[in-house]
PDB file as gemmi writes it, atoms N, CA and C in Angstrom:
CRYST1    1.000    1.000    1.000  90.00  90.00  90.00 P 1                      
ATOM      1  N   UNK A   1      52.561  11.723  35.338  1.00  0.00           N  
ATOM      2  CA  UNK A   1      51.615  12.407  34.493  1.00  0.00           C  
ATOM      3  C   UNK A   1      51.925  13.900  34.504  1.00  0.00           C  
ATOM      4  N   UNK A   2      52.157  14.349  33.290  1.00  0.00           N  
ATOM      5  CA  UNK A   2      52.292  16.336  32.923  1.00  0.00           C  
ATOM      6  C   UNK A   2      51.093  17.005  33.850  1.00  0.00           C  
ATOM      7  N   UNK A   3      51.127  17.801  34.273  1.00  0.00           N  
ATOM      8  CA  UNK A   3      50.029  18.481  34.484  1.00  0.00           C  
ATOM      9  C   UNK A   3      50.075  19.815  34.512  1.00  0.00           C  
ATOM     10  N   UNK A   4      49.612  20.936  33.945  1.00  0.00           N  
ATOM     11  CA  UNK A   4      49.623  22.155  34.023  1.00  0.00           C  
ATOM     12  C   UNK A   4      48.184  22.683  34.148  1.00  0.00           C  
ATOM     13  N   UNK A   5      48.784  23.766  35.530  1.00  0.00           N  
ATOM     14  CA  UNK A   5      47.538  24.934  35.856  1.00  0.00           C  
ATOM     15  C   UNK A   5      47.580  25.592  35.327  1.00  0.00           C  
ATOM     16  N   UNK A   6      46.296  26.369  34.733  1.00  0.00           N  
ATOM     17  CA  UNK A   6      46.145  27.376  34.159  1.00  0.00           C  
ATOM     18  C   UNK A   6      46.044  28.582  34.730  1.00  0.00           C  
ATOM     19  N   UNK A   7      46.744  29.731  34.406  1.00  0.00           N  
ATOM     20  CA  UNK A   7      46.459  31.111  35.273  1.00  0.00           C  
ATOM     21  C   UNK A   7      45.408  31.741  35.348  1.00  0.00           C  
ATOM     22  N   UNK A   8      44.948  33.028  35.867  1.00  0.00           N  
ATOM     23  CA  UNK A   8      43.575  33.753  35.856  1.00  0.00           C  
ATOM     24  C   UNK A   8      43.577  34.430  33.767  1.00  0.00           C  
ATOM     25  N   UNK A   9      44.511  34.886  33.793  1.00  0.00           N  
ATOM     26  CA  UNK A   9      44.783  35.382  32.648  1.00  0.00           C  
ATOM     27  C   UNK A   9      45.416  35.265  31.944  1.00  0.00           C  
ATOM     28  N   UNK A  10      45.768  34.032  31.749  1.00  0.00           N  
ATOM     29  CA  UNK A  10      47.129  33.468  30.817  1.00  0.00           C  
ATOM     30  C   UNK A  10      46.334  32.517  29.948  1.00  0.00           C  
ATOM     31  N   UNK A  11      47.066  33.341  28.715  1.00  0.00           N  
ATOM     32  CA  UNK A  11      46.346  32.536  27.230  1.00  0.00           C  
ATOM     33  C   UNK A  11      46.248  30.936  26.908  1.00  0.00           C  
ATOM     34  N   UNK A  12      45.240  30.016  26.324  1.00  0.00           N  
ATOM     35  CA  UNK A  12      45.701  29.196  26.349  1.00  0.00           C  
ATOM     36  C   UNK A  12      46.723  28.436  25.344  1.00  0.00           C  
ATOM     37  N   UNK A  13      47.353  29.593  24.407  1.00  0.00           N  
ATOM     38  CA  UNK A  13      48.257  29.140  23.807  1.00  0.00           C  
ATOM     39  C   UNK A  13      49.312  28.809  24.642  1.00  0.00           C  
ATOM     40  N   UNK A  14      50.003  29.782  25.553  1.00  0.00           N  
ATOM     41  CA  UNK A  14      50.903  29.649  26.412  1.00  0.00           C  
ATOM     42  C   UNK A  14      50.925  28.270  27.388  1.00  0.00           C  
ATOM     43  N   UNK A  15      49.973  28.151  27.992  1.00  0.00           N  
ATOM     44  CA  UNK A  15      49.626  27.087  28.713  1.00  0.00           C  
ATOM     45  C   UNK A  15      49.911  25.603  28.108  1.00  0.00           C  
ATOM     46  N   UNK A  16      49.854  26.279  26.334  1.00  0.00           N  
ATOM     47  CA  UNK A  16      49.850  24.613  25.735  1.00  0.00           C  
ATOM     48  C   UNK A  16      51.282  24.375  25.740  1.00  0.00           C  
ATOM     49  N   UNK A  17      51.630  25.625  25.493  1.00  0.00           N  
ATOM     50  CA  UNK A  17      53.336  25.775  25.352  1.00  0.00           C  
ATOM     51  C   UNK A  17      53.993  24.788  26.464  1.00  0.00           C  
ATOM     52  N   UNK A  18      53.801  25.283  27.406  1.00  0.00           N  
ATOM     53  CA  UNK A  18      54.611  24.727  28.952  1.00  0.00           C  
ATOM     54  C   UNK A  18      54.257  23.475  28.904  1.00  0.00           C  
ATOM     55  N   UNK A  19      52.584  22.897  28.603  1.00  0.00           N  
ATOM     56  CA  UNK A  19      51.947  21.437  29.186  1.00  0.00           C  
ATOM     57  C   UNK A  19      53.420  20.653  27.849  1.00  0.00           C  
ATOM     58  N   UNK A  20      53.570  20.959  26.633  1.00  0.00           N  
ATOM     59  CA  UNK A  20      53.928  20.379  25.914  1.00  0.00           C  
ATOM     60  C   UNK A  20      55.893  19.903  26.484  1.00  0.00           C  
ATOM     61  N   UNK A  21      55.977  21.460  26.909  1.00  0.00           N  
ATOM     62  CA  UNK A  21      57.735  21.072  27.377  1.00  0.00           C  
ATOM     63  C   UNK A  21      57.602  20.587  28.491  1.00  0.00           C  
ATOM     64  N   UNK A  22      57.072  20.185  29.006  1.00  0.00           N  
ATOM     65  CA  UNK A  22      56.579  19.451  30.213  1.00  0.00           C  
ATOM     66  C   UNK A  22      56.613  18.017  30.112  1.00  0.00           C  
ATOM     67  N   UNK A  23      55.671  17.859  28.965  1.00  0.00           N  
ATOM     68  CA  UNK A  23      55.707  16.479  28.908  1.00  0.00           C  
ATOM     69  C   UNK A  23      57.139  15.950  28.117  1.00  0.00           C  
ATOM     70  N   UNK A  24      57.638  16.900  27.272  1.00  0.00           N  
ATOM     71  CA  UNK A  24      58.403  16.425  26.292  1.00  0.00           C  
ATOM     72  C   UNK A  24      60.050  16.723  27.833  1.00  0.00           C  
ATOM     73  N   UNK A  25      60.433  17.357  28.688  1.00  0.00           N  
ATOM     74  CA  UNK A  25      61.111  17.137  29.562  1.00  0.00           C  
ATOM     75  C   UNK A  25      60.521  15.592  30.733  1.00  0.00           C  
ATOM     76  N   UNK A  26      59.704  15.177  30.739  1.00  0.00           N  
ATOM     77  CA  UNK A  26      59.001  13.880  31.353  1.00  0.00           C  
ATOM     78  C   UNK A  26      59.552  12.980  30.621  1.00  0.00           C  
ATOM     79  N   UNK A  27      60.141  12.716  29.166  1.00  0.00           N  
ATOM     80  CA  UNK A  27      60.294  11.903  28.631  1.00  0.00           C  
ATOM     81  C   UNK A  27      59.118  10.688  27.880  1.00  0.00           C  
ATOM     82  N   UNK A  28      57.944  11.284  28.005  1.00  0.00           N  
ATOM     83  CA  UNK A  28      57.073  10.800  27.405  1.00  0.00           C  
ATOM     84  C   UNK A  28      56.873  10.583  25.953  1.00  0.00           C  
ATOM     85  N   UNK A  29      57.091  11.698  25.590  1.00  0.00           N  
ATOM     86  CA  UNK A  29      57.076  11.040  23.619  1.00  0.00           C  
ATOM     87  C   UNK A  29      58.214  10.397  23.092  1.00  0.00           C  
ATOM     88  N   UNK A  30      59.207  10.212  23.836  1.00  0.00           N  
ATOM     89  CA  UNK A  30      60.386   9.221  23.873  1.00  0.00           C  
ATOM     90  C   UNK A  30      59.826   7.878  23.956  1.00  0.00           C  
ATOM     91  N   UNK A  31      58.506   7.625  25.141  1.00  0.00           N  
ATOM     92  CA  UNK A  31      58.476   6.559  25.881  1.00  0.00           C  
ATOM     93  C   UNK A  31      57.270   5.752  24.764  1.00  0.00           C  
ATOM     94  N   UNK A  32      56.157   7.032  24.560  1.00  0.00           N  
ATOM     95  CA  UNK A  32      55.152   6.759  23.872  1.00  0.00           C  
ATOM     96  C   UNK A  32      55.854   6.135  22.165  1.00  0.00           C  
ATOM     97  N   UNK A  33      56.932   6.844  21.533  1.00  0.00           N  
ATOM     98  CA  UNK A  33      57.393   6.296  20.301  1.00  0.00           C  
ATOM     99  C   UNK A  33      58.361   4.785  20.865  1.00  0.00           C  
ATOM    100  N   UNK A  34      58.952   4.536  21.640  1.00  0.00           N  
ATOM    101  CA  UNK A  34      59.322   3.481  21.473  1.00  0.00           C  
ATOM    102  C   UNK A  34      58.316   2.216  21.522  1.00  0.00           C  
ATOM    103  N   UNK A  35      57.114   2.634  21.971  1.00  0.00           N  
ATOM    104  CA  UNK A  35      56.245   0.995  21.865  1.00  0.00           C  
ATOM    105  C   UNK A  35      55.251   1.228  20.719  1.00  0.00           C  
ATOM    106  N   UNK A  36      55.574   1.802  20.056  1.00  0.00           N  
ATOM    107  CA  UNK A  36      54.750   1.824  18.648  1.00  0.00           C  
ATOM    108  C   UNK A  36      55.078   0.543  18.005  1.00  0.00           C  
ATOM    109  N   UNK A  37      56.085   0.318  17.995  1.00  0.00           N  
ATOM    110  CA  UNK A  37      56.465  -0.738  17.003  1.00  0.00           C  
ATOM    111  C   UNK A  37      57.678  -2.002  17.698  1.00  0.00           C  
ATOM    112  N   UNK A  38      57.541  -3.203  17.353  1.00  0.00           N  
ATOM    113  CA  UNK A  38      58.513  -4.637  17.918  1.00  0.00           C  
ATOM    114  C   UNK A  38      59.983  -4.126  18.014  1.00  0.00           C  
ATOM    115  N   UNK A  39      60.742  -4.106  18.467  1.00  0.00           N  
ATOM    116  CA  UNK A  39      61.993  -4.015  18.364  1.00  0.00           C  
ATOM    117  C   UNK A  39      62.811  -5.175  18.805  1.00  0.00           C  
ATOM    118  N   UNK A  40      63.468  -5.685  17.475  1.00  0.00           N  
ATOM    119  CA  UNK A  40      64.121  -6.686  17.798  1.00  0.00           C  
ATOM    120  C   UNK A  40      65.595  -6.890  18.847  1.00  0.00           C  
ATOM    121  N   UNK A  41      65.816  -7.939  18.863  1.00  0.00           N  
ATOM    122  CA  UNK A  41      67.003  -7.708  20.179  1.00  0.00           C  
ATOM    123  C   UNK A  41      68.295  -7.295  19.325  1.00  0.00           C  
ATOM    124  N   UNK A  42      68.406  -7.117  17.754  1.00  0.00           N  
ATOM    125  CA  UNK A  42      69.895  -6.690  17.198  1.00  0.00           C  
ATOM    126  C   UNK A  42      69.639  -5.167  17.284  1.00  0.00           C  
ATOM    127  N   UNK A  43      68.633  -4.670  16.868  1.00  0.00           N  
ATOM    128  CA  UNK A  43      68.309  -3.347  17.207  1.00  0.00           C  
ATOM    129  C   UNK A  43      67.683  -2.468  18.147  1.00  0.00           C  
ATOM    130  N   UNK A  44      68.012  -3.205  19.332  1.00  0.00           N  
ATOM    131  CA  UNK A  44      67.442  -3.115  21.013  1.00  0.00           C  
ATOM    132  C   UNK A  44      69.211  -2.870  21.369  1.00  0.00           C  
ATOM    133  N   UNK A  45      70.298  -3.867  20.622  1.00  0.00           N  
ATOM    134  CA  UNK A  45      71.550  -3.507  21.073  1.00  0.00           C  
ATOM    135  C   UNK A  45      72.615  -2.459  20.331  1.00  0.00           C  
ATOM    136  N   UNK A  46      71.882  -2.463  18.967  1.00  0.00           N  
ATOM    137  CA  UNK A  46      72.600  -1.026  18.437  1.00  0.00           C  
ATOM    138  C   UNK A  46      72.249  -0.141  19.350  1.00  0.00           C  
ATOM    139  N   UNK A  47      70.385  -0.022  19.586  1.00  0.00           N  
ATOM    140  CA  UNK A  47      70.200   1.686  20.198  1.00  0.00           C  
ATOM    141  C   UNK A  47      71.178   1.345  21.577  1.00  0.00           C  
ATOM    142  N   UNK A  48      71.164   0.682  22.432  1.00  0.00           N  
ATOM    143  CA  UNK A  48      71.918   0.730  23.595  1.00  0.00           C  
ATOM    144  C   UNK A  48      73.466   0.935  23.346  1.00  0.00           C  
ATOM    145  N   UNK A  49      74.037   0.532  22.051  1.00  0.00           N  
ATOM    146  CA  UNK A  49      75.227   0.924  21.835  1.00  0.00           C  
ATOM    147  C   UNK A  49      75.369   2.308  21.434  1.00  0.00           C  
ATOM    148  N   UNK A  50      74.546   2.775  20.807  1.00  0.00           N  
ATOM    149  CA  UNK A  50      74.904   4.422  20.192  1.00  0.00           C  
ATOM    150  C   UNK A  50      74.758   5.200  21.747  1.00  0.00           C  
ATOM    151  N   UNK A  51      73.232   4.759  22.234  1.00  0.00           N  
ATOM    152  CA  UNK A  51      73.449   5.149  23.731  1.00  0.00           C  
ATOM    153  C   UNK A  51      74.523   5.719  24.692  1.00  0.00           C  
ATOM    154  N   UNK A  52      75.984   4.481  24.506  1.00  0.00           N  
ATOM    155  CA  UNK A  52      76.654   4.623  25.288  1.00  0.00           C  
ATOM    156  C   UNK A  52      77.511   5.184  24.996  1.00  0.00           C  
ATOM    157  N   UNK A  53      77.543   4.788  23.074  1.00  0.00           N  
ATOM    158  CA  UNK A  53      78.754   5.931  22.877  1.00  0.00           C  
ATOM    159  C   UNK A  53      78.485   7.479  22.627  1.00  0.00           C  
ATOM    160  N   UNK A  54      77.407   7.704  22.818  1.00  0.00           N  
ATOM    161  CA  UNK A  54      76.788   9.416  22.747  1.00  0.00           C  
ATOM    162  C   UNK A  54      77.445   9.903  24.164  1.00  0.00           C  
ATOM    163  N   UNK A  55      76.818   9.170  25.179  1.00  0.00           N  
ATOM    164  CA  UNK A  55      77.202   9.548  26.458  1.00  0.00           C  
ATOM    165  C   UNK A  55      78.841   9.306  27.039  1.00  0.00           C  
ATOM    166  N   UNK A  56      79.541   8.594  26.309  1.00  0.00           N  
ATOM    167  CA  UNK A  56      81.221   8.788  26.763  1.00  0.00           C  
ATOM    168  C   UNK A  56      81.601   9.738  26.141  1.00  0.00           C  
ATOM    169  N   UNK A  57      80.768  10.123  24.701  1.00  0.00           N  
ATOM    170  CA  UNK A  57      81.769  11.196  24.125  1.00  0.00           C  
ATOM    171  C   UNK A  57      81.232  12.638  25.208  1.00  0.00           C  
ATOM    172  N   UNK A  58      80.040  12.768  25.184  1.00  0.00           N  
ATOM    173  CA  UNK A  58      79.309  14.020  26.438  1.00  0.00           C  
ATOM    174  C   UNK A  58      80.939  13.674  27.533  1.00  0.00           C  
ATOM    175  N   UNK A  59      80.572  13.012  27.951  1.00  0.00           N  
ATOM    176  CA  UNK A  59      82.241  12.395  29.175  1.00  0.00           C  
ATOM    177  C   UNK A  59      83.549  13.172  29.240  1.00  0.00           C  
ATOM    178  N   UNK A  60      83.782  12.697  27.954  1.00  0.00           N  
ATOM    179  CA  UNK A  60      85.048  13.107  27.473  1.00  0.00           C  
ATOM    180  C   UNK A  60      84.958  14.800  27.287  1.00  0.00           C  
ATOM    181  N   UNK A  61      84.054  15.131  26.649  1.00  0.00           N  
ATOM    182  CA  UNK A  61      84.033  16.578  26.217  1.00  0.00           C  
ATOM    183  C   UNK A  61      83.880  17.454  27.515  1.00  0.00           C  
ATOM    184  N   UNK A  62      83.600  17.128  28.759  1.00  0.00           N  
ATOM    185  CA  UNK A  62      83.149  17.465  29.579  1.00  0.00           C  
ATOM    186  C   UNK A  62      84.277  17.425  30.741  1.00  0.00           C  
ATOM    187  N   UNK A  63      85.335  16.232  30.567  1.00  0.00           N  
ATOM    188  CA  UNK A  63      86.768  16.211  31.507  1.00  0.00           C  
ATOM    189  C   UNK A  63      87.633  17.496  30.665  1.00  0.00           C  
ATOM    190  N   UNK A  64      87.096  17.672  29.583  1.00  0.00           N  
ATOM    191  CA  UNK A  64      88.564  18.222  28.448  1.00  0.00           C  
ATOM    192  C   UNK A  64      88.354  19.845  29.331  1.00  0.00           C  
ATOM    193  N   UNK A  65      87.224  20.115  29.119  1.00  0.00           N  
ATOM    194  CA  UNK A  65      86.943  21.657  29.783  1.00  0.00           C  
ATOM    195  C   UNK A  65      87.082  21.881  31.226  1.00  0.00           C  
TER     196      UNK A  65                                                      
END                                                                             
């Protein structure tokens, strides 16, 4: 669960700021949009395929440097 303290004098715009990258570094509106809706098992194995090929190319780009 996100949780942010609020300061003595810190606005609560700011505060919303952080609670929000907070949650959105938690991986929560990732977690919250994937059970919105059924996902079937052909498109349960595309996303796991783009998945993997996002992360070999990160890989690769990352041995080259």
């Amino acid at each position: 669960m996100a949780q942010v303290v609020i300061g003595e004098n810190e606005q609560l715009e700011s505060a919303l700021r952080r609670f929000k990258r907070k949650v959105s570094s938690a991986g929560i509106f990732a977690d919250m949009k994937k059970g919105r809706h059924f996902e079937t098992p052909k498109e349960k194995r595309k996303r796991k395929e783009l998945a993997r090929h996002r992360e070999r190319r990160r890989f690769q780009r990352r041995k080259q440097s």
